[in-house]
C-alpha positions in Angstrom: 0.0 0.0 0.0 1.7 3.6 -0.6 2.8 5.6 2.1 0.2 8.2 2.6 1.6 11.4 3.6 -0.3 13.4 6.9 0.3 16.3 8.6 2.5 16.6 11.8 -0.5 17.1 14.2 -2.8 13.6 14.2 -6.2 14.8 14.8 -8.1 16.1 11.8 -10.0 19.8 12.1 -13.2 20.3 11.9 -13.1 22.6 9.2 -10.7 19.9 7.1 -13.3 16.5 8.1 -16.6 17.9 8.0 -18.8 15.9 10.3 -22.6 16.6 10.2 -25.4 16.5 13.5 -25.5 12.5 12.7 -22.3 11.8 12.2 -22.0 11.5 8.5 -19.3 12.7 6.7 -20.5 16.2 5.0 -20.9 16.0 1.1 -21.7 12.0 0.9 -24.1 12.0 3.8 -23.1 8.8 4.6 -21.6 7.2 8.3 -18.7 5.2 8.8 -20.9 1.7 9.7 -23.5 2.8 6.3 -20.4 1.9 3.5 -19.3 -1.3 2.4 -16.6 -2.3 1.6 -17.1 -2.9 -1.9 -18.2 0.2 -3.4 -20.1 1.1 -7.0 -19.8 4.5 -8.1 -22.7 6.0 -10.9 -22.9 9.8 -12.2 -26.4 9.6 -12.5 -28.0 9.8 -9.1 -31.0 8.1 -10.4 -28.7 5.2 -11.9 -28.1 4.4 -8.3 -31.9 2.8 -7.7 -31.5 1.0 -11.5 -28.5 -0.9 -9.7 -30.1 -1.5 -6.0 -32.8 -3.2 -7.6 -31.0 -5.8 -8.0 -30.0 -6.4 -4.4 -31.9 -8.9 -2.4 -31.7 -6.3 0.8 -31.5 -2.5 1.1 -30.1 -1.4 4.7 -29.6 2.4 4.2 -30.7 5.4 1.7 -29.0 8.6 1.9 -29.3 11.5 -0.3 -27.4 15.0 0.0 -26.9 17.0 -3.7 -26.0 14.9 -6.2 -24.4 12.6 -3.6 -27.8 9.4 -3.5 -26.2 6.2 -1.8 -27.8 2.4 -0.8 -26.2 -0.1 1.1 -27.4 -3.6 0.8 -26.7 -7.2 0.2 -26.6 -9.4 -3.0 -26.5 -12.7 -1.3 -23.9 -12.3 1.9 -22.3 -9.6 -0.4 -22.6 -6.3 1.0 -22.2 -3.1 -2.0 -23.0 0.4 -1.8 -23.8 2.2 -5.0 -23.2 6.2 -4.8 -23.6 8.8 -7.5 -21.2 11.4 -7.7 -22.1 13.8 -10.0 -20.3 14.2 -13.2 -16.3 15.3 -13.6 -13.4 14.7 -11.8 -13.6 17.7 -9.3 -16.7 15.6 -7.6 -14.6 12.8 -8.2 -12.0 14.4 -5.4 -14.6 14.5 -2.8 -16.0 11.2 -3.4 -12.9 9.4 -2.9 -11.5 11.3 0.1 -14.7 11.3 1.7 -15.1 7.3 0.9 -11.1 7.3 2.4 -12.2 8.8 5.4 -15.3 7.3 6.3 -13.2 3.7 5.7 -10.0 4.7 7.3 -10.6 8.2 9.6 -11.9 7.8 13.6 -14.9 10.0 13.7 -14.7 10.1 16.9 -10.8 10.9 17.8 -10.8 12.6 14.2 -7.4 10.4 13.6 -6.4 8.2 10.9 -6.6 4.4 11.9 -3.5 2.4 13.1 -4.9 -0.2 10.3 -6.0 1.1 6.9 -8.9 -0.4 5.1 -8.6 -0.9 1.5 -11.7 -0.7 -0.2 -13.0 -2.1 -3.8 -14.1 0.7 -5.8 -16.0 -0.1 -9.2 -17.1 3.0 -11.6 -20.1 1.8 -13.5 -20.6 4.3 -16.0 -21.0 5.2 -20.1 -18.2 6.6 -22.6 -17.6 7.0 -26.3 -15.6 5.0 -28.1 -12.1 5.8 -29.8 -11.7 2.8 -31.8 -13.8 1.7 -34.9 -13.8 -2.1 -33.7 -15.3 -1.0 -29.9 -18.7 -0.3 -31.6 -21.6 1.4 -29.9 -23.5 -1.0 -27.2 -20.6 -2.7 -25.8 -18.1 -2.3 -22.6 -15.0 -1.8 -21.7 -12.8 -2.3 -18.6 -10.3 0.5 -18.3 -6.7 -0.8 -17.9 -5.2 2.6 -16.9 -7.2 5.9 -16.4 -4.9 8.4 -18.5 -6.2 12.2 -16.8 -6.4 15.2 -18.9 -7.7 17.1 -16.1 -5.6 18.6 -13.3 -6.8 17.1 -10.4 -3.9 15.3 -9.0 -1.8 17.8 -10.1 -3.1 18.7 -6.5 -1.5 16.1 -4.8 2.1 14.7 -4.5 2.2 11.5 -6.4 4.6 9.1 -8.7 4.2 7.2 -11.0 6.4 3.7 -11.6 8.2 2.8 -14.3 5.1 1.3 -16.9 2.7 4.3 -16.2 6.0 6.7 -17.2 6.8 4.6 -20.2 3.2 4.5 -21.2 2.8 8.4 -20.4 6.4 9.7 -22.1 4.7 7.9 -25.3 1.4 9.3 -24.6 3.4 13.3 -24.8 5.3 12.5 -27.6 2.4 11.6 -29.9 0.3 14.2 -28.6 2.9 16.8 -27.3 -0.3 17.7 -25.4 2.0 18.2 -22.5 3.3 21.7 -24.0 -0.2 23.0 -22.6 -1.7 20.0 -20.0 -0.5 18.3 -17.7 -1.1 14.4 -18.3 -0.9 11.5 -15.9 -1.4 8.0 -15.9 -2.7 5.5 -13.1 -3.3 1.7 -13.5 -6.7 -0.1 -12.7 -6.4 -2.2 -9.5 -5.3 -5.8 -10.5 -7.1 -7.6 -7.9 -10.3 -6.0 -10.0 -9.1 -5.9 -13.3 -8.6 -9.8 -14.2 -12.4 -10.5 -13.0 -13.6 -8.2 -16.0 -12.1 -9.8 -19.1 -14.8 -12.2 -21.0 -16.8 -10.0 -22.1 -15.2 -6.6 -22.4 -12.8 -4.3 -24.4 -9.6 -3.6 -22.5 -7.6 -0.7 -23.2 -6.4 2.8 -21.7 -9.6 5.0 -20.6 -8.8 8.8 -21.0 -10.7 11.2 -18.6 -11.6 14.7 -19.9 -12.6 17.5 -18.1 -15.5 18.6 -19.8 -18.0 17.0 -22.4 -17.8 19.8 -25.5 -14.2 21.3 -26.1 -12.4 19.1 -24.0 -13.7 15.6 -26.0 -13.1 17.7 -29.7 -16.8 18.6 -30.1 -17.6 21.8 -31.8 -20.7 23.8 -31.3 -20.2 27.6 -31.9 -16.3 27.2 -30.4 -13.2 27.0 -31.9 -10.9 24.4 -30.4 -7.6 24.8 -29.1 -7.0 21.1 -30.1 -9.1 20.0 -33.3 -7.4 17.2 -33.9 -7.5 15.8 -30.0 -10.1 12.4 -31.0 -7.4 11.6 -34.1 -4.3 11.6 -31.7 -6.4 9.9 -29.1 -7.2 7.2 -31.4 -3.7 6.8 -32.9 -2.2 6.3 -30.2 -0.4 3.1 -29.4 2.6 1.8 -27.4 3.2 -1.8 -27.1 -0.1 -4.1 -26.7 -1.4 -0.5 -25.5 -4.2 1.6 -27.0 -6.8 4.0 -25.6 -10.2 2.3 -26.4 -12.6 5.0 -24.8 -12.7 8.4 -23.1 -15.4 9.9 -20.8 -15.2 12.5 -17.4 -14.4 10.3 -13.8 -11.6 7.6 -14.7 -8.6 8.6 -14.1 -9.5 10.4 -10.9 -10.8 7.7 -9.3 -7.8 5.4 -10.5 -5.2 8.5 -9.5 -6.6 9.0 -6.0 -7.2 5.2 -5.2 -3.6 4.3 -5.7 -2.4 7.1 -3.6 -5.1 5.8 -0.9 -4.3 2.5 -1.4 -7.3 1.5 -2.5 -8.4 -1.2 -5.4 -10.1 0.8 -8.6 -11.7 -0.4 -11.7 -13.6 1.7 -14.4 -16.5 -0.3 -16.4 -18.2 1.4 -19.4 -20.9 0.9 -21.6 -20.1 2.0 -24.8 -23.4 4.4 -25.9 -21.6 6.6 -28.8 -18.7 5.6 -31.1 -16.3 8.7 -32.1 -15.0 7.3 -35.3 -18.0 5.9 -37.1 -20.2 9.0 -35.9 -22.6 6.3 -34.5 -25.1 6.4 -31.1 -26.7 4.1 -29.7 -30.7 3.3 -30.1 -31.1 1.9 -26.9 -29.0 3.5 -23.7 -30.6 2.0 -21.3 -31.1 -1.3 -22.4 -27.5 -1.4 -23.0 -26.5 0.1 -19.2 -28.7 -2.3 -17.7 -27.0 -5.5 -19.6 -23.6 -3.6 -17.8 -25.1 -3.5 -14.4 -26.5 -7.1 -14.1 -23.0 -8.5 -16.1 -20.8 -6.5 -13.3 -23.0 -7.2 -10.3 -22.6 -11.3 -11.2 -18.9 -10.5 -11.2 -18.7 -8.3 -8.1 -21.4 -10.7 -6.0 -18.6 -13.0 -5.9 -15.0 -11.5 -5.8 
């Protein structure tokens, strides 16, 4: 697990760990003994009942913002599914706030002697960057590659695969004359569950849906030809299959946390033959009963 760097003095503020009148931890609404350890995260709060359905028990419903959660049990499996909004800036609370609520005392307001590493699965939808990932099926990211800045926030290395990969990523893009990319692998322990069945490849999070995925409205763009080096890109048995707004985030932050990440998508609009799908939600619902067989019994 990576050494997770604190502050000299061992007890949290209040202003830094927001604690609400019933003990739940601020934006999620949620208290320590409400989370599983096995954790789906949605951005659609209403995406969040689509997958509960599916559980044989519900013990608890919270809702505060964007931020809907319910714990329950497939079997003797306990899950939560949470919503966090869309983009990786929500992102950034969802995973510190799921960090603290696993590995923070409430009480004491100090970080455990014995860290909790949680399984956190993002069940979400993306567009495709490759012709042969068509419109209506999934893919399991390998790496989250972040166009965003958010852990440009936060110390953090990378080993030697994510720099290869990353070095080859800015030098087919030179992208890195104006951004700042980085590159996090998908939990392993996750990964090799989700393999019959899906498209593999390197999931590229954008911070926006319009300019920032190459879609022109009334905007010029200060990278027009962003989806052609995205697609182009390759190094090794490495290429990026799909790109959407919450990947890499989660994948950046859970590493540094120590905590085992995976990124599923349905596949509902394909960037290279211009296609959509005809049926979202008959597709995302195939995704959610697939993963939840999986995830019942890791």
């Amino acid at each position: 697990m990576p050494k997770i760097i604190v502050a000299m003095s061992s007890r949290i503020a209040e202003s830094e760990l927001i604690i609400n009148d019933r003990g739940a931890i601020y934006h999620l609404d949620i208290r320590p003994e409400e989370l599983a350890d096995t954790i789906i995260t949605v951005g659609d709060p209403g995406r969040v009942a689509l997958i509960s359905q599916h559980f044989d028990s519900i013990e608890f419903k919270n809702e505060h913002r964007e931020f809907v959660s319910h714990t329950g049990y497939i079997g003797t499996k306990r899950i939560t599914v949470l919503s966090s909004g869309i983009g990786p800036d929500n992102i950034d609370i969802v995973m510190n706030e799921l960090d603290a609520l696993a590995n923070i005392d409430f009480e004491t307001r100090e970080i455990k002697p014995q860290l909790k590493s949680l399984h956190i699965v993002r069940i979400g939808t993306s567009g495709s960057l490759q012709a042969d990932i068509p419109v209506d099926s999934f893919v399991a990211g390998t790496h989250g590659l972040g166009l965003d800045n958010v852990m440009s926030f936060y110390r953090h290395e990378s080993n030697e695969h994510e720099n290869e990969l990353l070095n080859a990523f800015m030098s087919h893009t030179s992208l890195d004359n104006h951004l700042s990319p980085y590159i996090s692998m998908a939990g392993s322990s996750l990964l090799k569950n989700f393999v019959d069945g899906y498209h593999q490849g390197i999931t590229v999070t954008c911070p926006g849906f319009f300019g920032p995925q190459g879609r022109v409205l009334r905007l010029g763009l200060t990278y027009p030809s962003l989806v052609d080096q995205l697609t182009t890109f390759s190094y090794g048995p490495y290429r990026i299959s799909n790109f959407e707004m919450e990947t890499s985030a989660i994948y950046g932050l859970g590493k540094l946390l120590g905590h085992q990440c995976l990124s599923v998508n349905a596949i509902i609009a394909n960037r290279i033959s211009k296609t959509f799908t005809k049926n979202a939600a008959q597709t995302m619902d195939r995704l959610i009963t697939k993963s939840l067989e999986i995830l019942s019994q890791i």
